[in-house]
mmCIF file of the N, C-alpha and C atoms, coordinates in Angstrom:
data_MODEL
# 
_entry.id   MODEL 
# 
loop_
_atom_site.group_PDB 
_atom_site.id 
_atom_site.type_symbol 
_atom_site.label_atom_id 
_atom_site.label_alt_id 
_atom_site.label_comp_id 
_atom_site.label_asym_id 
_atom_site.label_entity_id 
_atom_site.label_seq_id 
_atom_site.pdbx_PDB_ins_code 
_atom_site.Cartn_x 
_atom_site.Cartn_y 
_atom_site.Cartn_z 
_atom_site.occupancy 
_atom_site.B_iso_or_equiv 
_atom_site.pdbx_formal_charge 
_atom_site.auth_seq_id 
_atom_site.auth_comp_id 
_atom_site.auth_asym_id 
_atom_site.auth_atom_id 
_atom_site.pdbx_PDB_model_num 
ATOM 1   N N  . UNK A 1 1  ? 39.599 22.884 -17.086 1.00 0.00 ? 1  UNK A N  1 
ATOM 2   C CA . UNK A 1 1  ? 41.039 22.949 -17.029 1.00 0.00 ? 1  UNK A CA 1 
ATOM 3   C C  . UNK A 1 1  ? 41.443 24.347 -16.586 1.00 0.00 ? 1  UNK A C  1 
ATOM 4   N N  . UNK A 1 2  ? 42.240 24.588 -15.728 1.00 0.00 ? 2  UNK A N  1 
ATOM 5   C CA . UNK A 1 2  ? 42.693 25.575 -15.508 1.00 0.00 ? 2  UNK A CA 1 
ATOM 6   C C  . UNK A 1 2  ? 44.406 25.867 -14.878 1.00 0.00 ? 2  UNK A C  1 
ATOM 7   N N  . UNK A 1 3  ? 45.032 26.764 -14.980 1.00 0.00 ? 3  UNK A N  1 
ATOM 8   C CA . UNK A 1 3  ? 46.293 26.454 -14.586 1.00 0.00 ? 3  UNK A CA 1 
ATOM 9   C C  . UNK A 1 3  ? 47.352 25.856 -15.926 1.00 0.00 ? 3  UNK A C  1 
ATOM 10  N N  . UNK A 1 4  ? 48.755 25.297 -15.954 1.00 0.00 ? 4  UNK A N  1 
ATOM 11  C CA . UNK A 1 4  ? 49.372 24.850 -17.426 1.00 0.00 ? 4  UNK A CA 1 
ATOM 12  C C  . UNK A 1 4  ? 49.268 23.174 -18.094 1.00 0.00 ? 4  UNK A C  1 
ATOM 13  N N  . UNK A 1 5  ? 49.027 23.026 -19.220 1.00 0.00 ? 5  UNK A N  1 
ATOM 14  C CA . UNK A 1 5  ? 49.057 21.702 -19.036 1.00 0.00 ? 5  UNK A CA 1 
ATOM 15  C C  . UNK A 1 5  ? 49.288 21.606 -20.935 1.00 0.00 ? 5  UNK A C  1 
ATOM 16  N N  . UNK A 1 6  ? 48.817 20.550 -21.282 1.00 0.00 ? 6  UNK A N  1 
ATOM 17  C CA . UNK A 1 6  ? 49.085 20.230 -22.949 1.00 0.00 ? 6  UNK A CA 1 
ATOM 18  C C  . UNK A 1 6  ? 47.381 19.592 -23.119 1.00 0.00 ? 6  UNK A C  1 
ATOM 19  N N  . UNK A 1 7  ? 47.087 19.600 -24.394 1.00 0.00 ? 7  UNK A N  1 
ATOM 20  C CA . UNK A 1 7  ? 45.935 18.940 -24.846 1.00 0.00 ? 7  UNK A CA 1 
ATOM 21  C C  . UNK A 1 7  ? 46.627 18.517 -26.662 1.00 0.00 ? 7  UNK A C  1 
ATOM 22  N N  . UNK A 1 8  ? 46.025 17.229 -26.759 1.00 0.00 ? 8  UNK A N  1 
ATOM 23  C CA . UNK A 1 8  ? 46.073 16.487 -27.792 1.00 0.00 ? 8  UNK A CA 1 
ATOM 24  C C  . UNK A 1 8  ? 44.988 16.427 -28.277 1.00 0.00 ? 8  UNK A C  1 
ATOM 25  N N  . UNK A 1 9  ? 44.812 17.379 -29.680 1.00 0.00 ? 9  UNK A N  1 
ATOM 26  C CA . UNK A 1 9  ? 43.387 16.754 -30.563 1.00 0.00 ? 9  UNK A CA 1 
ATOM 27  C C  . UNK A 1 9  ? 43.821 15.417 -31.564 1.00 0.00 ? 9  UNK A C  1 
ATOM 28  N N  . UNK A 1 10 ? 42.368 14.789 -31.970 1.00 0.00 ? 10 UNK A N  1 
ATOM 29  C CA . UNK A 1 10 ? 42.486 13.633 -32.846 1.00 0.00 ? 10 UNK A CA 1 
ATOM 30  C C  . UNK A 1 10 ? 42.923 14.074 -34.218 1.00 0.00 ? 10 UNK A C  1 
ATOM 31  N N  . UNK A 1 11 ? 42.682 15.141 -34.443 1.00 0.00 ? 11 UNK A N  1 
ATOM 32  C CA . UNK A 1 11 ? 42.976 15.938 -36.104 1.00 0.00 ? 11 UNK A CA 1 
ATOM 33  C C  . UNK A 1 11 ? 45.042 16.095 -35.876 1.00 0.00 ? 11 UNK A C  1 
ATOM 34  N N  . UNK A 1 12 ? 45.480 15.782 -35.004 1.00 0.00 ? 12 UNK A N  1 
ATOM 35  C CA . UNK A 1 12 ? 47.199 16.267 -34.853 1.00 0.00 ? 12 UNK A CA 1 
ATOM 36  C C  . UNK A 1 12 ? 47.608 17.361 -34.230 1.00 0.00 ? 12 UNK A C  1 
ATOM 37  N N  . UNK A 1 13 ? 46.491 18.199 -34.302 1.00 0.00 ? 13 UNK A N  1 
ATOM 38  C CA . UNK A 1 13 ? 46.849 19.261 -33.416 1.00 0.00 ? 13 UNK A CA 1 
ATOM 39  C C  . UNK A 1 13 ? 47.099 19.561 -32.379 1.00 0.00 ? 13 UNK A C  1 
ATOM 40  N N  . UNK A 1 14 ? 48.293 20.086 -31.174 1.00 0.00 ? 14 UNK A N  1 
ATOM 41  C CA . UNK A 1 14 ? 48.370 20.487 -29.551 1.00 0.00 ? 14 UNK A CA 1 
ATOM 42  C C  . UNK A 1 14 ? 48.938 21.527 -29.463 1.00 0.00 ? 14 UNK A C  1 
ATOM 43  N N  . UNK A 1 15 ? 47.807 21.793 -28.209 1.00 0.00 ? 15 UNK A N  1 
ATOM 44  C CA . UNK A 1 15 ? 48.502 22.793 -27.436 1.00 0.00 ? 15 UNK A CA 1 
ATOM 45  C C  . UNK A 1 15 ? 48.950 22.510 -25.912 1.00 0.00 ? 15 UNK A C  1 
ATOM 46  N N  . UNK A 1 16 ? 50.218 23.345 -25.985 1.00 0.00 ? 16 UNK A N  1 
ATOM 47  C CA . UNK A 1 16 ? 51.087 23.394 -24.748 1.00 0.00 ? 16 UNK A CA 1 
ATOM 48  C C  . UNK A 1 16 ? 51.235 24.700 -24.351 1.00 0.00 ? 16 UNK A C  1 
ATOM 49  N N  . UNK A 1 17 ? 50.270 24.937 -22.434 1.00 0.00 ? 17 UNK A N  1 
ATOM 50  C CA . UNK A 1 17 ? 50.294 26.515 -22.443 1.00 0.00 ? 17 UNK A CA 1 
ATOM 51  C C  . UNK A 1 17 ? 49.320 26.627 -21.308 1.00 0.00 ? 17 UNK A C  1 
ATOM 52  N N  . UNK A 1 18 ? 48.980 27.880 -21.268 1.00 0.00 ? 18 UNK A N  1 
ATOM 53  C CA . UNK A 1 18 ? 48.062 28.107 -20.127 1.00 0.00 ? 18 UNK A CA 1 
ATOM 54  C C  . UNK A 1 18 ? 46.768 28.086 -20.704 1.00 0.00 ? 18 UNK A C  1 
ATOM 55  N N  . UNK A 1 19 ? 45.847 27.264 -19.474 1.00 0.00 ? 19 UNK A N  1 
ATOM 56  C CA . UNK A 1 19 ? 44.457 27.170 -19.831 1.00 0.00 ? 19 UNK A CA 1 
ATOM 57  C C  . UNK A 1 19 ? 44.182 28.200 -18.647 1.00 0.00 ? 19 UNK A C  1 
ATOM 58  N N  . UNK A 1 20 ? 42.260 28.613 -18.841 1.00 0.00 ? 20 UNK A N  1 
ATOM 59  C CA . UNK A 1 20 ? 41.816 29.017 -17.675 1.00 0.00 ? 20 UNK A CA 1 
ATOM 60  C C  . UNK A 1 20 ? 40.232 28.699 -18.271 1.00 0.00 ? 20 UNK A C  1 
ATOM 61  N N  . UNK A 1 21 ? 39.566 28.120 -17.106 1.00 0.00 ? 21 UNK A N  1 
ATOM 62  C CA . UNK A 1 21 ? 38.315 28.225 -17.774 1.00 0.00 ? 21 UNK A CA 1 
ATOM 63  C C  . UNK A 1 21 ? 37.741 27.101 -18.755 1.00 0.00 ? 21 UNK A C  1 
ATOM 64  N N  . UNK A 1 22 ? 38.665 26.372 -19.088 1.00 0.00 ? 22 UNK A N  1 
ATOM 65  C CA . UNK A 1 22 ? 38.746 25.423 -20.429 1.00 0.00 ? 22 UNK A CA 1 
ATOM 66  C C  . UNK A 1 22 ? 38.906 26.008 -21.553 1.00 0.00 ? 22 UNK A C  1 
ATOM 67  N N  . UNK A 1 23 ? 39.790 26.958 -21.567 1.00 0.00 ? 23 UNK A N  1 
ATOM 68  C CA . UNK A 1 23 ? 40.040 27.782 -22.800 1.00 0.00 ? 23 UNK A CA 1 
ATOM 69  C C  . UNK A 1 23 ? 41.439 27.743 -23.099 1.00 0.00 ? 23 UNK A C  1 
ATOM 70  N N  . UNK A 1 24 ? 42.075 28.247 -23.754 1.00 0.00 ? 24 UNK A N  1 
ATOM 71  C CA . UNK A 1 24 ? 43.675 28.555 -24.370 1.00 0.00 ? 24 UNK A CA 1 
ATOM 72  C C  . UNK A 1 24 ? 43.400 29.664 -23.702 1.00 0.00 ? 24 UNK A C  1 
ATOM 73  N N  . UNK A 1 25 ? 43.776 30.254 -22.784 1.00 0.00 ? 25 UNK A N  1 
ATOM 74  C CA . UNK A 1 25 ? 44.260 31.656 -22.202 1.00 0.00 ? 25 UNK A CA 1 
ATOM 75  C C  . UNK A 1 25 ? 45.417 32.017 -21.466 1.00 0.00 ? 25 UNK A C  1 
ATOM 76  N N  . UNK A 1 26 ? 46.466 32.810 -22.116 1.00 0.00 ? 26 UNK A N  1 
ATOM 77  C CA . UNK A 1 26 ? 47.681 32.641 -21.702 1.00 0.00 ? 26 UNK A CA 1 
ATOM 78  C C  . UNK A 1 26 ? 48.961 33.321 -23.019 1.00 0.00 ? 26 UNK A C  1 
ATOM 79  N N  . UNK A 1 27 ? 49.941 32.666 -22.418 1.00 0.00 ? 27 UNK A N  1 
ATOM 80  C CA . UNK A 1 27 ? 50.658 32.021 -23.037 1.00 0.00 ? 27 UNK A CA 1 
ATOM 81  C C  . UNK A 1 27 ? 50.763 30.400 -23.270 1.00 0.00 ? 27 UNK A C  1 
ATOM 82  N N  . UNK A 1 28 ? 51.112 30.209 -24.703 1.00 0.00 ? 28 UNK A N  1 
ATOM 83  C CA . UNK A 1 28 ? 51.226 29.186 -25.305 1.00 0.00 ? 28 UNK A CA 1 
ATOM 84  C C  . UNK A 1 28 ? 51.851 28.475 -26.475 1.00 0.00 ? 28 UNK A C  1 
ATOM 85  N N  . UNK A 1 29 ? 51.842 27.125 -27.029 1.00 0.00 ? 29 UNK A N  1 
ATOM 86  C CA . UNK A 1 29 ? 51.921 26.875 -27.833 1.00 0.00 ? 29 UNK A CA 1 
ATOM 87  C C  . UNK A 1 29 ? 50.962 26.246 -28.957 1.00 0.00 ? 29 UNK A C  1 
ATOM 88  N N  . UNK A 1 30 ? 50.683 26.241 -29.882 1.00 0.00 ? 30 UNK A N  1 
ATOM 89  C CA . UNK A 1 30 ? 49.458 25.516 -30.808 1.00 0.00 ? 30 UNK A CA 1 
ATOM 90  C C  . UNK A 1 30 ? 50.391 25.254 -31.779 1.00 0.00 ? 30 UNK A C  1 
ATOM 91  N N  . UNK A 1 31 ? 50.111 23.615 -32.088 1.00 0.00 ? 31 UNK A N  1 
ATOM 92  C CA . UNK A 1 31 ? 51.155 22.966 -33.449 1.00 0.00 ? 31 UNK A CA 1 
ATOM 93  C C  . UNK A 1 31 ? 49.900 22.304 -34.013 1.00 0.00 ? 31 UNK A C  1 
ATOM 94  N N  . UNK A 1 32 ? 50.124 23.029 -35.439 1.00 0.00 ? 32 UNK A N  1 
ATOM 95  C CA . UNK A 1 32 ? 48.519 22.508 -36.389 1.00 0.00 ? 32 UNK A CA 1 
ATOM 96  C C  . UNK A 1 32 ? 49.200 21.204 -36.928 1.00 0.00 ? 32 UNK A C  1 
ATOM 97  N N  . UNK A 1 33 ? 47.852 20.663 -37.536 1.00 0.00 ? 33 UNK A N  1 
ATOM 98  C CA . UNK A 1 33 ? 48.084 19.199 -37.792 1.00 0.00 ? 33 UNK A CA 1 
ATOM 99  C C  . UNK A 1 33 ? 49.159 19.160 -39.318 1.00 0.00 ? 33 UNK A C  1 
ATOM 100 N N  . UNK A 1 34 ? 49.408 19.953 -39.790 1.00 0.00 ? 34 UNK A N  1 
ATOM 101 C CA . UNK A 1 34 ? 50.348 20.184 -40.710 1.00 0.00 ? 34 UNK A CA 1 
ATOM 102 C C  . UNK A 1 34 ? 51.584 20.571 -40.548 1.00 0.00 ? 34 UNK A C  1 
ATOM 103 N N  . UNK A 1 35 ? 51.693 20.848 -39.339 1.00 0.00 ? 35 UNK A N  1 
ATOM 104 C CA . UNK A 1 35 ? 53.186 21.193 -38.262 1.00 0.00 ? 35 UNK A CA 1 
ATOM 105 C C  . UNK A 1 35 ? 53.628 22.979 -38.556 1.00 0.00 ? 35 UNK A C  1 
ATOM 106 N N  . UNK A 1 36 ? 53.227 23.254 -39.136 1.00 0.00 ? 36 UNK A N  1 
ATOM 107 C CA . UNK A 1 36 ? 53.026 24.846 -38.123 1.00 0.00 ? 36 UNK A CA 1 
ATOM 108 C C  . UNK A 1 36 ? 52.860 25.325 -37.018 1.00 0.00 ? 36 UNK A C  1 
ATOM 109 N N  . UNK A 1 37 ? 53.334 26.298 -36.735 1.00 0.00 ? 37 UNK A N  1 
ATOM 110 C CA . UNK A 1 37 ? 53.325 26.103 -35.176 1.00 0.00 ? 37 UNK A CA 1 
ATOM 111 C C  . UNK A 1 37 ? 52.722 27.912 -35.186 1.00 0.00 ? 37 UNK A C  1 
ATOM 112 N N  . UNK A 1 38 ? 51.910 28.218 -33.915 1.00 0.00 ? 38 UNK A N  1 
ATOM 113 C CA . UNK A 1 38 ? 51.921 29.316 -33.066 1.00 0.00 ? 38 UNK A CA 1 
ATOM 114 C C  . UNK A 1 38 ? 52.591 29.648 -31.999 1.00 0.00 ? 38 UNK A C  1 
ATOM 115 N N  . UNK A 1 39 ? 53.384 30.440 -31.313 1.00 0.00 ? 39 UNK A N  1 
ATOM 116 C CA . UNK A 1 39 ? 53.677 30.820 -30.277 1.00 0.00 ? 39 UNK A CA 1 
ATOM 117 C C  . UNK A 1 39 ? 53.170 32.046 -29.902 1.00 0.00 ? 39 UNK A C  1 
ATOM 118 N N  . UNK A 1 40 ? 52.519 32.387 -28.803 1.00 0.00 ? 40 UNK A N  1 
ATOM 119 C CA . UNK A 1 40 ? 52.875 33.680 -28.028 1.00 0.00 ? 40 UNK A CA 1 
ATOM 120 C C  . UNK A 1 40 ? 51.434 33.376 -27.125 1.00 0.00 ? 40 UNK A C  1 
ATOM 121 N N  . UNK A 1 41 ? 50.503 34.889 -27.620 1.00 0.00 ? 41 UNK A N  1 
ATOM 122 C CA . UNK A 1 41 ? 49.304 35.253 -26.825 1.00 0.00 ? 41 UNK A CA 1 
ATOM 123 C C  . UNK A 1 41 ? 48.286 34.387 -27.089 1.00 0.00 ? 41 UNK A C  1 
ATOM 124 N N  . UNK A 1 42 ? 47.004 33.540 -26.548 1.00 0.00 ? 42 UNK A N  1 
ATOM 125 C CA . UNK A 1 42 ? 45.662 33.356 -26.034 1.00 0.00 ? 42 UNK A CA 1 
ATOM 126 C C  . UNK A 1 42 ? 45.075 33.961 -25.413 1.00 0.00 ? 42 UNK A C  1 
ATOM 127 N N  . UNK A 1 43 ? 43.609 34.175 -26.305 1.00 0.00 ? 43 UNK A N  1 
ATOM 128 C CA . UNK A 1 43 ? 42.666 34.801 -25.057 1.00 0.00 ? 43 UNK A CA 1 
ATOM 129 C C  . UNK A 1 43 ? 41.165 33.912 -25.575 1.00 0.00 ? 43 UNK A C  1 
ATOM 130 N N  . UNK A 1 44 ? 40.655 33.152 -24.778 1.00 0.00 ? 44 UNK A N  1 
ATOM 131 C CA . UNK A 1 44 ? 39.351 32.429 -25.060 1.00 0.00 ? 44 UNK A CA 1 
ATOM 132 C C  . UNK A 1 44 ? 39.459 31.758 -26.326 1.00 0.00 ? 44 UNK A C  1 
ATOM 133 N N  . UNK A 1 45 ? 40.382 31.103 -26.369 1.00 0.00 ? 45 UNK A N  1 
ATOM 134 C CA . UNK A 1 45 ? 40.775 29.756 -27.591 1.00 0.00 ? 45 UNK A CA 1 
ATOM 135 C C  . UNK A 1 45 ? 41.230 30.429 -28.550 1.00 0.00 ? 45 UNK A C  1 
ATOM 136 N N  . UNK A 1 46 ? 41.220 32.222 -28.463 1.00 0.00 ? 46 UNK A N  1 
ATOM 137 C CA . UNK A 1 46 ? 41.490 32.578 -29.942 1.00 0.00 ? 46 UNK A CA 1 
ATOM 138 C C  . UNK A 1 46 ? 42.937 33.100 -29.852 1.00 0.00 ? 46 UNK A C  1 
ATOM 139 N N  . UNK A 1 47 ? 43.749 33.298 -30.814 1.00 0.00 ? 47 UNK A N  1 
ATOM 140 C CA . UNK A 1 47 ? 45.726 33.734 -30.955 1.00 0.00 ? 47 UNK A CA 1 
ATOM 141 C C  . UNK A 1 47 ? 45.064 35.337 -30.678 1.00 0.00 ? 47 UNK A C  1 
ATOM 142 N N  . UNK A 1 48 ? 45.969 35.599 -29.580 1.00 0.00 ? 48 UNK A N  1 
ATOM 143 C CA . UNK A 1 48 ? 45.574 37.557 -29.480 1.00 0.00 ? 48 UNK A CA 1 
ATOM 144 C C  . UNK A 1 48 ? 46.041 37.729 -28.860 1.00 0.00 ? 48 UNK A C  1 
ATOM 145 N N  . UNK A 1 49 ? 47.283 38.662 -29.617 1.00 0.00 ? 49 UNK A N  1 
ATOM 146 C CA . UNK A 1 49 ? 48.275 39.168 -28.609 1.00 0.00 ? 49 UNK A CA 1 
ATOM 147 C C  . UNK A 1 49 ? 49.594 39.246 -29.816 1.00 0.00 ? 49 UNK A C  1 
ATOM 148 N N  . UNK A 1 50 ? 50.492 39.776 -28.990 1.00 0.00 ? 50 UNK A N  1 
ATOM 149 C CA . UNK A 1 50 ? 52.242 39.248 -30.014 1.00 0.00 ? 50 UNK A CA 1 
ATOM 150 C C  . UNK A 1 50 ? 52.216 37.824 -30.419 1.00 0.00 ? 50 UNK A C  1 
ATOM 151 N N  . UNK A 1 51 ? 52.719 37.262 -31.090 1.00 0.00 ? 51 UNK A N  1 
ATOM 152 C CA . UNK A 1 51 ? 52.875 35.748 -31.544 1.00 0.00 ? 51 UNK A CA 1 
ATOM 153 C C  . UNK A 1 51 ? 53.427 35.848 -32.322 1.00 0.00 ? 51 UNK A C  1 
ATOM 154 N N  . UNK A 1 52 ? 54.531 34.510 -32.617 1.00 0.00 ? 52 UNK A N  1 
ATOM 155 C CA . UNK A 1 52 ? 55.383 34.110 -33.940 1.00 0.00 ? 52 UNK A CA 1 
ATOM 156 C C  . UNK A 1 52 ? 54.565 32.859 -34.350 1.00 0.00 ? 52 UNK A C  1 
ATOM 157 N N  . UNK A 1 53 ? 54.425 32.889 -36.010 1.00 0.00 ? 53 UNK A N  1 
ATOM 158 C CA . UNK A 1 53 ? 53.829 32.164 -36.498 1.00 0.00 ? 53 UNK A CA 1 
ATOM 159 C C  . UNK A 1 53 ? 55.217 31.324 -37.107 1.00 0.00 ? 53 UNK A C  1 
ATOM 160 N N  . UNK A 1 54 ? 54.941 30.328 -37.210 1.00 0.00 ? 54 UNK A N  1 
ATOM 161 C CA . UNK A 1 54 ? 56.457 29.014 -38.007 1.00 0.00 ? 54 UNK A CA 1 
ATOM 162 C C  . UNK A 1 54 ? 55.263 28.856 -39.015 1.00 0.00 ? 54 UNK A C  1 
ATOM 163 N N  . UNK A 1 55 ? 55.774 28.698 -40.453 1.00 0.00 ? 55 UNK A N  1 
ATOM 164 C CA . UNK A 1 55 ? 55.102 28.122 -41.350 1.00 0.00 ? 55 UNK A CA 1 
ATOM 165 C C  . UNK A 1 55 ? 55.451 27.384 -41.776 1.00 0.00 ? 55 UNK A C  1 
ATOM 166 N N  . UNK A 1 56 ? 54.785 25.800 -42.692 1.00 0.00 ? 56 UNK A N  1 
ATOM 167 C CA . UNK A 1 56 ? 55.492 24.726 -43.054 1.00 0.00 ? 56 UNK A CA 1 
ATOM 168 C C  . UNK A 1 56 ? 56.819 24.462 -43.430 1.00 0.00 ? 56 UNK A C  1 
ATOM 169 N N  . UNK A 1 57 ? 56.862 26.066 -43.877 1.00 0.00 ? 57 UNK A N  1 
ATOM 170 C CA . UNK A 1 57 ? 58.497 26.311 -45.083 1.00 0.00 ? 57 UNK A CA 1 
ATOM 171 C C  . UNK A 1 57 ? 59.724 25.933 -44.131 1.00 0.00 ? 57 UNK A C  1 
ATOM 172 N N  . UNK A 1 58 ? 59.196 26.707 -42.880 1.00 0.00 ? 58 UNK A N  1 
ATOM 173 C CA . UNK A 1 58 ? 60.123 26.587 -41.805 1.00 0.00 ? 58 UNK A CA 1 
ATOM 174 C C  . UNK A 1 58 ? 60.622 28.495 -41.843 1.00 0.00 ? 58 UNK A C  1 
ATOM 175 N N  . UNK A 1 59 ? 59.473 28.987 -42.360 1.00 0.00 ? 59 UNK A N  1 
ATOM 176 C CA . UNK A 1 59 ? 59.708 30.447 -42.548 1.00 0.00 ? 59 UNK A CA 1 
ATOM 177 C C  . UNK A 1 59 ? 58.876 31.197 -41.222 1.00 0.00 ? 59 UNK A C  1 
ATOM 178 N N  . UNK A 1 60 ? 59.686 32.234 -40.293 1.00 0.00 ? 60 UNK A N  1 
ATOM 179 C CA . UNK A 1 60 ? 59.162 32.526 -39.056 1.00 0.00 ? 60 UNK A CA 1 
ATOM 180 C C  . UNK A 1 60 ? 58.513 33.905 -39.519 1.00 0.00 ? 60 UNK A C  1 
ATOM 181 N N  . UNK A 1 61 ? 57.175 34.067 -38.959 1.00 0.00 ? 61 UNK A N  1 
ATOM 182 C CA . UNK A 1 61 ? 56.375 35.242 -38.664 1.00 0.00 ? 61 UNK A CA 1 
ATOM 183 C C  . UNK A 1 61 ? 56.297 35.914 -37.559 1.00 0.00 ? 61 UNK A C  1 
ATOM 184 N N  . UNK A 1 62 ? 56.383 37.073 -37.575 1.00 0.00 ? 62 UNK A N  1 
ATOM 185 C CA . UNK A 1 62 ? 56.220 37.819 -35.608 1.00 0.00 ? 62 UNK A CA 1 
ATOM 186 C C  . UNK A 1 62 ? 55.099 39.065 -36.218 1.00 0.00 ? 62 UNK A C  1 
ATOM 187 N N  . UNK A 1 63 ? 54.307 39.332 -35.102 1.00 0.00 ? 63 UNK A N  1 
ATOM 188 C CA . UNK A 1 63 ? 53.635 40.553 -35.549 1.00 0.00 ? 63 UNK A CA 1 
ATOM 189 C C  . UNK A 1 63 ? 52.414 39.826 -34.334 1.00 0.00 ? 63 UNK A C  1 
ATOM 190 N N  . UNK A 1 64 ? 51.042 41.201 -34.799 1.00 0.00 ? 64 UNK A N  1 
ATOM 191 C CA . UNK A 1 64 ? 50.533 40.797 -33.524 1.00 0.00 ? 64 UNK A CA 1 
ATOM 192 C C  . UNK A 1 64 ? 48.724 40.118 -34.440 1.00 0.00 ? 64 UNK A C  1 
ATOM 193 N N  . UNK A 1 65 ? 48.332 39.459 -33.447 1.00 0.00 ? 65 UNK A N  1 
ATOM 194 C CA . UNK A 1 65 ? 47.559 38.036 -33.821 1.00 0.00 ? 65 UNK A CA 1 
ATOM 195 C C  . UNK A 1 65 ? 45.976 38.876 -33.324 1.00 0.00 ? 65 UNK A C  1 
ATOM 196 N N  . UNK A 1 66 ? 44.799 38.354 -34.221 1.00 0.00 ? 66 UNK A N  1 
ATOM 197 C CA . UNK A 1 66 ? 43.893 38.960 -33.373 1.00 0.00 ? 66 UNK A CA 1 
ATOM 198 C C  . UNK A 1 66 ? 42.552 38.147 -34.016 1.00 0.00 ? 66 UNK A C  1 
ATOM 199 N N  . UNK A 1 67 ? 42.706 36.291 -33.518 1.00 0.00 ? 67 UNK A N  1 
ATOM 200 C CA . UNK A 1 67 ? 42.040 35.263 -33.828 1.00 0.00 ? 67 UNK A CA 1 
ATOM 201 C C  . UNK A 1 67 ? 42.600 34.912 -35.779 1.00 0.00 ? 67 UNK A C  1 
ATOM 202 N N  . UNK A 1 68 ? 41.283 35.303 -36.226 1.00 0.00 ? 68 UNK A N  1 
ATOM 203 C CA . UNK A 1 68 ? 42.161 35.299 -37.821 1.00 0.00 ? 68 UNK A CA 1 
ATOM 204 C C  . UNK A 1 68 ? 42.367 35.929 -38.630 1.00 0.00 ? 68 UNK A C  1 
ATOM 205 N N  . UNK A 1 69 ? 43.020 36.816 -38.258 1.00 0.00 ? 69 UNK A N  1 
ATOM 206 C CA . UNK A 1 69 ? 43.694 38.412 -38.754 1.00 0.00 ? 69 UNK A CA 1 
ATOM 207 C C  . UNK A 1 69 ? 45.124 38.505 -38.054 1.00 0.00 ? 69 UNK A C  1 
ATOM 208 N N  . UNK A 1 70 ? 46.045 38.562 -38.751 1.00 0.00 ? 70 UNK A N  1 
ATOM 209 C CA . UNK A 1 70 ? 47.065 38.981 -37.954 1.00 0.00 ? 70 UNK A CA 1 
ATOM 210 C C  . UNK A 1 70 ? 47.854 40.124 -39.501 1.00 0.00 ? 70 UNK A C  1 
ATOM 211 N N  . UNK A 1 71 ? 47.849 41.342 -38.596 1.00 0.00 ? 71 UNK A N  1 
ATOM 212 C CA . UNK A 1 71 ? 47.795 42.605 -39.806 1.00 0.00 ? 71 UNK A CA 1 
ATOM 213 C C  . UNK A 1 71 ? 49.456 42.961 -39.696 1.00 0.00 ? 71 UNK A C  1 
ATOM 214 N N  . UNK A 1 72 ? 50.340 43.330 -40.364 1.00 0.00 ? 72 UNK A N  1 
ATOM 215 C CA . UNK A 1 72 ? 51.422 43.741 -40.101 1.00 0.00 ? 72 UNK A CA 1 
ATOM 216 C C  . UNK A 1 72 ? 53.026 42.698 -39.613 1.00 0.00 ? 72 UNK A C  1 
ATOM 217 N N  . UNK A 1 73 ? 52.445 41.495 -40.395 1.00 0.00 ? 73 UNK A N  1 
ATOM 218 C CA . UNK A 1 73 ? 53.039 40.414 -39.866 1.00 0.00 ? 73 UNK A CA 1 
ATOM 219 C C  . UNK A 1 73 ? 54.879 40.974 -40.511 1.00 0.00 ? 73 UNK A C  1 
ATOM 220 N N  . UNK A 1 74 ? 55.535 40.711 -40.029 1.00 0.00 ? 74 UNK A N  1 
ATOM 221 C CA . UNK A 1 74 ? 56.795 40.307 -40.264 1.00 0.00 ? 74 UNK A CA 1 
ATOM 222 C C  . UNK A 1 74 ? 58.233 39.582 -40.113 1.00 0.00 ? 74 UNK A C  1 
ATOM 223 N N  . UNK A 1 75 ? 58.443 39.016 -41.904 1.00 0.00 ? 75 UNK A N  1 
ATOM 224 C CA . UNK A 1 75 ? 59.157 37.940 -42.059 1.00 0.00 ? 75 UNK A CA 1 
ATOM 225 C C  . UNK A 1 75 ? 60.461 38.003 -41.073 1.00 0.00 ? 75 UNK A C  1 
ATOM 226 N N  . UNK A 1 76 ? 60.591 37.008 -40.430 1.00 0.00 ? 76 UNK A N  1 
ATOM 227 C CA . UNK A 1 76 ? 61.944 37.143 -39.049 1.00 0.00 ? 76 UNK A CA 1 
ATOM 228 C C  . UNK A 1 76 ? 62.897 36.491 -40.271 1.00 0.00 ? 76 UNK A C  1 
ATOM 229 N N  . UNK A 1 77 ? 64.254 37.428 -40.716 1.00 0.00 ? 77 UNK A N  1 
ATOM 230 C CA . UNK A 1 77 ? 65.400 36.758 -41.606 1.00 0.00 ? 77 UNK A CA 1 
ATOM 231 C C  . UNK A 1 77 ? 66.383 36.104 -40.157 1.00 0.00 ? 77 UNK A C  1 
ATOM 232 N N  . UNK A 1 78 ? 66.886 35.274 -40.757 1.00 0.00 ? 78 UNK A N  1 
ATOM 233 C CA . UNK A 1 78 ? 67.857 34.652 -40.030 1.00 0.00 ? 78 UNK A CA 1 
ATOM 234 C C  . UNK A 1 78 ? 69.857 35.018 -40.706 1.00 0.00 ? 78 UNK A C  1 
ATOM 235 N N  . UNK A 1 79 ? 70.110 35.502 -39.952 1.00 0.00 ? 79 UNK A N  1 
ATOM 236 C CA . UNK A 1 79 ? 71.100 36.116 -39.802 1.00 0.00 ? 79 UNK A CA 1 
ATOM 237 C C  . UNK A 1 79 ? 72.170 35.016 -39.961 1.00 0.00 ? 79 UNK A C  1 
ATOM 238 N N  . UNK A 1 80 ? 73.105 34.587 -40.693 1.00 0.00 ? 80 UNK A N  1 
ATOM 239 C CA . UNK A 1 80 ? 74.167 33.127 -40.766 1.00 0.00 ? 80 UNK A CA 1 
ATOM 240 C C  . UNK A 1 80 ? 75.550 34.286 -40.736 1.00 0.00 ? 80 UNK A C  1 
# 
């Protein structure tokens, strides 16, 4: 795969985003099978880069991603 496209796993999980290589490399999206979501950086299937994390709560994370470490995360408040 190379170039943008979506992939559907059997576990619920997709991503929508740039492949290269057959990898997640890019920008993207990843929605886990529990509906969390990733947005931002890929590099070789792993989150690396800036990214907002959504957590089940519906509570948003931004900070920067580096596979499964993301150090310095912070809570995005929503402003009403």
């Amino acid at each position: 795969m190379h170039g943008r496209g979506t992939q559907k796993h059997p576990s619920g999980g997709a991503y929508e985003g740039d492949f290269k290589d057959n990898m997640y490399h890019g920008t993207g999206t990843y929605t886990f099978p529990d509906g969390s979501k990733y947005t931002g950086q890929f590099s070789k299937n792993r989150l690396e880069g800036d990214g907002v994390f959504t957590d089940t709560q519906g509570l948003v994370w931004v900070g920067e991603f580096h596979g499964k470490a993301a150090l310095g995360l912070r809570l995005q408040h929503k402003m009403e």
